[in-house]
KOLPALO-524513 format. One record per residue (C-alpha): x, y, z; residue number from 1; residue in three letters. Coordinates in Angstrom, 2 decimals, m for minus. Layout:
BEGIN
+---------+---------+---------+-----+------+
:       u :       v :       w : seq : type :
+---------+---------+---------+-----+------+
:       X :       Y :       Z : NUM :  Ala :
...
+---------+---------+---------+-----+------+
This chain:
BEGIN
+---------+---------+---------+-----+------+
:       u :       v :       w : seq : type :
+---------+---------+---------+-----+------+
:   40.53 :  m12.44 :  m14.99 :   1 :  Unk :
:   41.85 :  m11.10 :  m11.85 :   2 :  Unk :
:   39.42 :  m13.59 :  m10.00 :   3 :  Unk :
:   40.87 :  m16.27 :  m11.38 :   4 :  Unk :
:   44.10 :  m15.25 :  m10.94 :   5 :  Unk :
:   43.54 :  m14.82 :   m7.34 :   6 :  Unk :
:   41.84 :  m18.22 :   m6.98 :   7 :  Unk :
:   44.78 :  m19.98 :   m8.69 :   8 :  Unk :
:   47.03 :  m18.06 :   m6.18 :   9 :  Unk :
:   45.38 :  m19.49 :   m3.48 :  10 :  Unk :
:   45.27 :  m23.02 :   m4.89 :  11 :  Unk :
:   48.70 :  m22.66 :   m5.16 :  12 :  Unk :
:   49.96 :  m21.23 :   m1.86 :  13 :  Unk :
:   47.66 :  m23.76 :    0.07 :  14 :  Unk :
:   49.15 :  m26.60 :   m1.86 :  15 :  Unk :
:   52.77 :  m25.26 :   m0.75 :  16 :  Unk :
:   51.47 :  m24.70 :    2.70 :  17 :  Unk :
:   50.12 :  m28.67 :    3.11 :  18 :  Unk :
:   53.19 :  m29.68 :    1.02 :  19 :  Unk :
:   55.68 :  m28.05 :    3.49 :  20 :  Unk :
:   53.43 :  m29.10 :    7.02 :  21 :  Unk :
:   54.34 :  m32.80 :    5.25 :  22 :  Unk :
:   57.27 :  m32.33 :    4.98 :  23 :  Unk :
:   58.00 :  m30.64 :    8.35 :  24 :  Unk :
:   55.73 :  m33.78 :    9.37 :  25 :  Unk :
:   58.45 :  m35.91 :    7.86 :  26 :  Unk :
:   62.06 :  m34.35 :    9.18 :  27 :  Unk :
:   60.15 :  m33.61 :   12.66 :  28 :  Unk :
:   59.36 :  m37.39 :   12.94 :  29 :  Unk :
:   62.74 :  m38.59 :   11.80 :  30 :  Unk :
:   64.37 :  m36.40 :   14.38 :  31 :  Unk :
:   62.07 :  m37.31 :   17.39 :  32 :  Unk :
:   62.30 :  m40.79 :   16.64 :  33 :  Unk :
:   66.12 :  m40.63 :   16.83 :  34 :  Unk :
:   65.55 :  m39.15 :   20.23 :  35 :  Unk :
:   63.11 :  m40.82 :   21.21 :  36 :  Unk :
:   63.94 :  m44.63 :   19.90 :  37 :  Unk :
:   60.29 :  m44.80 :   18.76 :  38 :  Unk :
:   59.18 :  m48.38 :   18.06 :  39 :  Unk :
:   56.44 :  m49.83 :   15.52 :  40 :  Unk :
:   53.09 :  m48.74 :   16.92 :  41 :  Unk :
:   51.14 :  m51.27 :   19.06 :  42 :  Unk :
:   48.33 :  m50.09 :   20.88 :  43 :  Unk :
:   45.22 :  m51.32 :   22.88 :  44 :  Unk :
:   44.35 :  m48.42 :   25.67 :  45 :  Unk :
:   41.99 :  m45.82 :   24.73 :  46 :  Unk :
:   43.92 :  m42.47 :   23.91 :  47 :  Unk :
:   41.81 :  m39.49 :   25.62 :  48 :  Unk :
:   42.61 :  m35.79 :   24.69 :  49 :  Unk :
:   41.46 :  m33.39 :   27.23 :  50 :  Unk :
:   41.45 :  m29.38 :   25.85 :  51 :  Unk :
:   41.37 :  m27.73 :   28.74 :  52 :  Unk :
:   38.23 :  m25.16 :   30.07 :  53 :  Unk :
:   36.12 :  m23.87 :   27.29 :  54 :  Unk :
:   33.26 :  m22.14 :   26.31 :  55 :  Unk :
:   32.18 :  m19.39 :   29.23 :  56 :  Unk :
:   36.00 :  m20.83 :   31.14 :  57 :  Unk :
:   38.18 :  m19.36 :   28.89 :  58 :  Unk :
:   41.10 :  m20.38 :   31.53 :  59 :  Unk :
:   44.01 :  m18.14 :   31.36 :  60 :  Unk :
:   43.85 :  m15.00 :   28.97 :  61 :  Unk :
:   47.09 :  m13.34 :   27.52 :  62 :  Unk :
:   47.83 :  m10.02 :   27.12 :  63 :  Unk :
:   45.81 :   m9.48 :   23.87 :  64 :  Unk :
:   43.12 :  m10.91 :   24.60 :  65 :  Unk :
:   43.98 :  m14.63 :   23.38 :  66 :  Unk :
:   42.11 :  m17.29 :   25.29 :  67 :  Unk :
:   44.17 :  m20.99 :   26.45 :  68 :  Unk :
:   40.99 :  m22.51 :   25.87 :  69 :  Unk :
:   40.53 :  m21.93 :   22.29 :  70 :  Unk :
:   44.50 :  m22.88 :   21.96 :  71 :  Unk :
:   44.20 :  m26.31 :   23.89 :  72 :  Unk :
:   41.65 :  m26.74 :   21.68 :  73 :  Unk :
:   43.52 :  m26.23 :   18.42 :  74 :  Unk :
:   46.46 :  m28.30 :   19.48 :  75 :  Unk :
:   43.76 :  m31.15 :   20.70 :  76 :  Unk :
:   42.19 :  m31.44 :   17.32 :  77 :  Unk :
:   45.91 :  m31.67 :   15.87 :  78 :  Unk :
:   47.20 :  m34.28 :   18.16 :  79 :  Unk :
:   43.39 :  m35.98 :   17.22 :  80 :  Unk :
:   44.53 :  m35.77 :   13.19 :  81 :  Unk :
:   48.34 :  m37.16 :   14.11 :  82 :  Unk :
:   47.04 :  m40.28 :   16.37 :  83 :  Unk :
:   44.39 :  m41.19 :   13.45 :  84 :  Unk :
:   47.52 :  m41.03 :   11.08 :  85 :  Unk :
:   49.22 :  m43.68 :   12.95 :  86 :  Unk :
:   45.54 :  m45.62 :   12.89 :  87 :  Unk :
:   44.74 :  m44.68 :   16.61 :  88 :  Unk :
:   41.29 :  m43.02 :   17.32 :  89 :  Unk :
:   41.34 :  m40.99 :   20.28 :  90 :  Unk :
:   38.58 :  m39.75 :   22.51 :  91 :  Unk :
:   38.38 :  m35.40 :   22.78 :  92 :  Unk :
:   36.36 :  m34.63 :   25.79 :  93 :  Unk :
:   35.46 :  m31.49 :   23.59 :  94 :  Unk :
:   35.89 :  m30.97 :   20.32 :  95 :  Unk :
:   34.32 :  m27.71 :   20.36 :  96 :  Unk :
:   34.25 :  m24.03 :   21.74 :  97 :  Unk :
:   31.81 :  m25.60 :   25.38 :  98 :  Unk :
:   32.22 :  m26.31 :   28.78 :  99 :  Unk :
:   31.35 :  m29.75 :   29.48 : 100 :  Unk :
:   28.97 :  m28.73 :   32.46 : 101 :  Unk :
:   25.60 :  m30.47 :   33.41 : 102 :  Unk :
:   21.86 :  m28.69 :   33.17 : 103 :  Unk :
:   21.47 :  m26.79 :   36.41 : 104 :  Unk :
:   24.76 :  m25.48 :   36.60 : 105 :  Unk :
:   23.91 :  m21.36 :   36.95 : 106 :  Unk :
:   26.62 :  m19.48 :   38.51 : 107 :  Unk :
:   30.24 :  m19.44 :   36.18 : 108 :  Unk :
:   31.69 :  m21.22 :   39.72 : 109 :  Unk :
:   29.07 :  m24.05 :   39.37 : 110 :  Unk :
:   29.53 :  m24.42 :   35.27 : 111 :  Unk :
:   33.17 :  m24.94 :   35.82 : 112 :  Unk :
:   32.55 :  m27.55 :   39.22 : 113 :  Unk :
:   30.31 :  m29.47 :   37.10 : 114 :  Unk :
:   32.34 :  m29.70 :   34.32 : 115 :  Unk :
:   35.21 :  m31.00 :   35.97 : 116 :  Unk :
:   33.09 :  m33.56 :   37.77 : 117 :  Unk :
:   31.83 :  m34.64 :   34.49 : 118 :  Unk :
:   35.16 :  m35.00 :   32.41 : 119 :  Unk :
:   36.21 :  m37.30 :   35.38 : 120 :  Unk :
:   33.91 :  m39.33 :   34.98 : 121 :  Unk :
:   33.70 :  m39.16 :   31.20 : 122 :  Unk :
:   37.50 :  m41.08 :   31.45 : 123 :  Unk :
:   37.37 :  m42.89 :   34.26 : 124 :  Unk :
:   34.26 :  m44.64 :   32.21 : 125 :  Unk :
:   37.21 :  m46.25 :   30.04 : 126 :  Unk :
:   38.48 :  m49.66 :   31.31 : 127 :  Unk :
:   42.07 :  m48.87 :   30.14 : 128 :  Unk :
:   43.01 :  m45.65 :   29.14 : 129 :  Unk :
:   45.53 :  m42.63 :   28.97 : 130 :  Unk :
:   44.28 :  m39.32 :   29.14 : 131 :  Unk :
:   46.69 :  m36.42 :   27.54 : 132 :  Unk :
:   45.03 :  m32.82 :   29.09 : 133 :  Unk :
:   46.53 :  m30.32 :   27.27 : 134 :  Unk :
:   46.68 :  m26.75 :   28.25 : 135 :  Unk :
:   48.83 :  m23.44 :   28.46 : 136 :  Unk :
:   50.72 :  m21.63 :   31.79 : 137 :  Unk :
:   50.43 :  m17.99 :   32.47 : 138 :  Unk :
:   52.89 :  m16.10 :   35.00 : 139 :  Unk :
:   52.28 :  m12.57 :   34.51 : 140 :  Unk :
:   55.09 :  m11.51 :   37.17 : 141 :  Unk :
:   57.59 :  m13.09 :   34.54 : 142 :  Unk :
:   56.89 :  m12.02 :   31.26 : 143 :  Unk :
:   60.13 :  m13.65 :   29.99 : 144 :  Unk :
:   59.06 :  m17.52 :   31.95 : 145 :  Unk :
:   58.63 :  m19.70 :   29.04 : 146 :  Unk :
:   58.59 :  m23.56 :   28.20 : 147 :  Unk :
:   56.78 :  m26.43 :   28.29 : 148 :  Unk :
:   56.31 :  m28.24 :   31.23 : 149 :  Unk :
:   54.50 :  m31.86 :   31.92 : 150 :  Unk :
:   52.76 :  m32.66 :   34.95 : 151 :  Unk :
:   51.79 :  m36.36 :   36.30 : 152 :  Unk :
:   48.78 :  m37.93 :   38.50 : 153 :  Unk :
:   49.57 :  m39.85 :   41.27 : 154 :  Unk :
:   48.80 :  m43.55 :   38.91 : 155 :  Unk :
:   51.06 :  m46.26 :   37.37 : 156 :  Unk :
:   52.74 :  m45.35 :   34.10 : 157 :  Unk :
:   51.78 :  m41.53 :   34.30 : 158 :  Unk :
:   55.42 :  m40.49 :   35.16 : 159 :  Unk :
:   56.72 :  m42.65 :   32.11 : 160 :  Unk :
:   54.51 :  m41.33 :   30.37 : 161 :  Unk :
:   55.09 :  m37.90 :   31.11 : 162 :  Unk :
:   58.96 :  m37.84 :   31.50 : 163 :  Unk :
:   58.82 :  m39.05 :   27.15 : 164 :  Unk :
:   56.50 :  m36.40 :   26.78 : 165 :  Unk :
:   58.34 :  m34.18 :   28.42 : 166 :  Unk :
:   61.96 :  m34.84 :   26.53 : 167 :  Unk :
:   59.90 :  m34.55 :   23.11 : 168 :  Unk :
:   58.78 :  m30.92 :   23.53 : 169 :  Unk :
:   62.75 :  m30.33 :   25.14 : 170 :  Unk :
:   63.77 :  m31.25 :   21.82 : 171 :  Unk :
:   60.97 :  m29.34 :   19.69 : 172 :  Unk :
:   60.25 :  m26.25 :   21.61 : 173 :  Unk :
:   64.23 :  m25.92 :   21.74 : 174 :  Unk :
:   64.56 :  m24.38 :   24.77 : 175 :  Unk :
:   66.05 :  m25.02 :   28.32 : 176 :  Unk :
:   65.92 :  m28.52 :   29.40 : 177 :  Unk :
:   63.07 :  m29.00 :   31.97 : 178 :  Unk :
:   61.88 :  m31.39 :   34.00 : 179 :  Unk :
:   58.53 :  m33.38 :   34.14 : 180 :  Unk :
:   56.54 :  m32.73 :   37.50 : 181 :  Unk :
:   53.56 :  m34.57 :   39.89 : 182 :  Unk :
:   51.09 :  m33.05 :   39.46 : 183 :  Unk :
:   49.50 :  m30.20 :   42.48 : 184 :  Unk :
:   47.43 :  m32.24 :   44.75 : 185 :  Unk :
:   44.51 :  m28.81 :   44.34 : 186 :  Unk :
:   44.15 :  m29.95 :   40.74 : 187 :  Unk :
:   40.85 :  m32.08 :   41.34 : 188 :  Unk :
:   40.65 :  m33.26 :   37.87 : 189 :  Unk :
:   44.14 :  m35.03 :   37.36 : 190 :  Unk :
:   43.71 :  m36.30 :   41.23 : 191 :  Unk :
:   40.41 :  m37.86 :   41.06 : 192 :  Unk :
:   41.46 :  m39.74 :   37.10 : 193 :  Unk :
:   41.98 :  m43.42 :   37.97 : 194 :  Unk :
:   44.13 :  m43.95 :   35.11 : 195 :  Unk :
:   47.52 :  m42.83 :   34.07 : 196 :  Unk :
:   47.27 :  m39.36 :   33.07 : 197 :  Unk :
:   49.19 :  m36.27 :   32.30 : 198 :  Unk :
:   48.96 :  m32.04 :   31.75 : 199 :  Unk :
:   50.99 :  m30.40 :   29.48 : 200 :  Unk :
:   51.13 :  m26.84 :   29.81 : 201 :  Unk :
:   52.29 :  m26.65 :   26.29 : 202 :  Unk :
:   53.12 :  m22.48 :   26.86 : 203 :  Unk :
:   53.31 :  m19.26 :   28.75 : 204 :  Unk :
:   50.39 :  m16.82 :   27.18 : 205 :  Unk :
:   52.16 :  m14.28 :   29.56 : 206 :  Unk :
:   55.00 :  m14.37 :   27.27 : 207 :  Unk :
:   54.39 :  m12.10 :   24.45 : 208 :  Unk :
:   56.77 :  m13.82 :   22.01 : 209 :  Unk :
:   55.54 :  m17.56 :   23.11 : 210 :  Unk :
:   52.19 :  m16.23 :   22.78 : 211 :  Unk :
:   52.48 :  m15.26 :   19.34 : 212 :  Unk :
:   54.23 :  m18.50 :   18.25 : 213 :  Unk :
:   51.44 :  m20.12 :   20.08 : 214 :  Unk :
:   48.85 :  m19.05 :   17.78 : 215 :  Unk :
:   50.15 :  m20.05 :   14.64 : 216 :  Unk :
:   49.26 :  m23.35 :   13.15 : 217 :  Unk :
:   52.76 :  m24.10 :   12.56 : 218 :  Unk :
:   53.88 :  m24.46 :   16.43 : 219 :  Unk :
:   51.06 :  m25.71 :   17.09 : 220 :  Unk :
:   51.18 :  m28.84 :   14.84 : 221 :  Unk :
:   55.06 :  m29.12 :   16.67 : 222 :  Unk :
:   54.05 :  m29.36 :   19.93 : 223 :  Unk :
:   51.07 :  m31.76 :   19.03 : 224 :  Unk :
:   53.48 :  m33.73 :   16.62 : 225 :  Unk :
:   55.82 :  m34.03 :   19.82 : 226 :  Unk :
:   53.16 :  m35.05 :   22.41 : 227 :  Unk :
:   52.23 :  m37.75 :   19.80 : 228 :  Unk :
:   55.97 :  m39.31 :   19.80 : 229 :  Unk :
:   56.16 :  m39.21 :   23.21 : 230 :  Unk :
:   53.45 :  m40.74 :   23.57 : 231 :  Unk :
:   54.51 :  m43.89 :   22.00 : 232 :  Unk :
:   58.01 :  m43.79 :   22.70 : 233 :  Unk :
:   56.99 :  m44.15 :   26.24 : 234 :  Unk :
:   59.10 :  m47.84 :   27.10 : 235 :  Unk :
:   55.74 :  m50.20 :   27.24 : 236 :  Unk :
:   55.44 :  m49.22 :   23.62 : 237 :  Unk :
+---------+---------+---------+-----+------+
């Protein structure tokens, strides 16, 4: 008896938890598209989601031990399940705990080379594409830094995109107004992408509050629900 009364529970609190993700799904996109003047979707580039690192490059590493890799990964697969709601199918570099490095690769320095050589030219295979790399910012000298911020290559469009991007998490991380950025000219990857592309650094894992609300499903799905309507409110769209 007890087992079914536990298995009823659960039935009961996961069909509360998907009912109120909808309709935090719902209100979210209302609001955004206020902001954002989103328009009906039309769509012919090739959406690529980059998680960042992975596998034995866990990138940045908070406090506690939580990885960025295994969070850019979780948003990814988010952002994968919101573009295939609006009937968009988006290419993930990754879609799993790896590094995408080639056979040969020994040394932890040659792993990560390699697999930065090969997401490059993973997207710049694509005729006509966007690439949204999404990972999280550490600054361990300012535990209280926090915020998204959105960083753009050097190519047509990746600023537009980028600056709607960037207003989108404004509005959904609710905190200070910043500004979208170019992109570091040391970051080989979003340098060597011939097509319009752009980093979020969705969080500071140095930030022990942010890096709690960065492991929960909930902010997660927020910050990939924002990426996605900044993504098409960008003005070609």
């Amino acid at each position: 008896m007890r087992r079914f009364y536990i298995g009823r529970m659960h039935h009961i609190l996961t069909g509360l938890t998907v009912a109120a993700l909808l309709l935090g799904f719902a209100f979210s996109v209302h609001v955004l598209s206020e902001r954002a003047a989103i328009v009906p979707l039309r769509h012919s580039r090739t959406v690529v989601i980059d998680p960042g690192h992975g596998g034995e490059d866990g990138g940045a590493v908070a406090a506690d031990g939580t990885k960025e890799s295994d969070i850019n990964l979780s948003i990814s697969l988010q952002l994968k399940e919101l573009f295939l709601f609006c009937g968009v199918e988006p290419v993930l570099t990754r879609e799993e705990d790896i590094s995408v490095y080639s056979e040969g690769a020994s040394t932890l320095r040659e792993k990560k080379v390699s697999d930065i050589h090969n997401r490059v030219d993973q997207i710049n295979a694509f005729s006509d594409a966007v690439v949204l790399s999404i990972h999280q910012n550490s600054l361990p000298s300012s535990t209280k830094t926090h915020g998204a911020v959105v960083f753009y290559n050097p190519v047509a469009k990746a600023e537009s995109y980028a600056a709607a991007i960037q207003n989108s998490l404004n509005l959904v991380r609710n905190t200070k107004e910043k500004q979208s950025r170019p992109i570091a000219k040391s970051i080989y990857l979003m340098q060597h992408i011939d097509k319009p592309a752009v980093l979020v650094e969705c969080g500071f894992l140095s930030n022990p509050a942010e890096n709690e609300a960065l492991k929960t499903p909930e902010t997660q799905f927020r910050i990939a629900l924002a990426i996605l309507c900044g993504y098409f409110s960008e003005k070609e769209y």
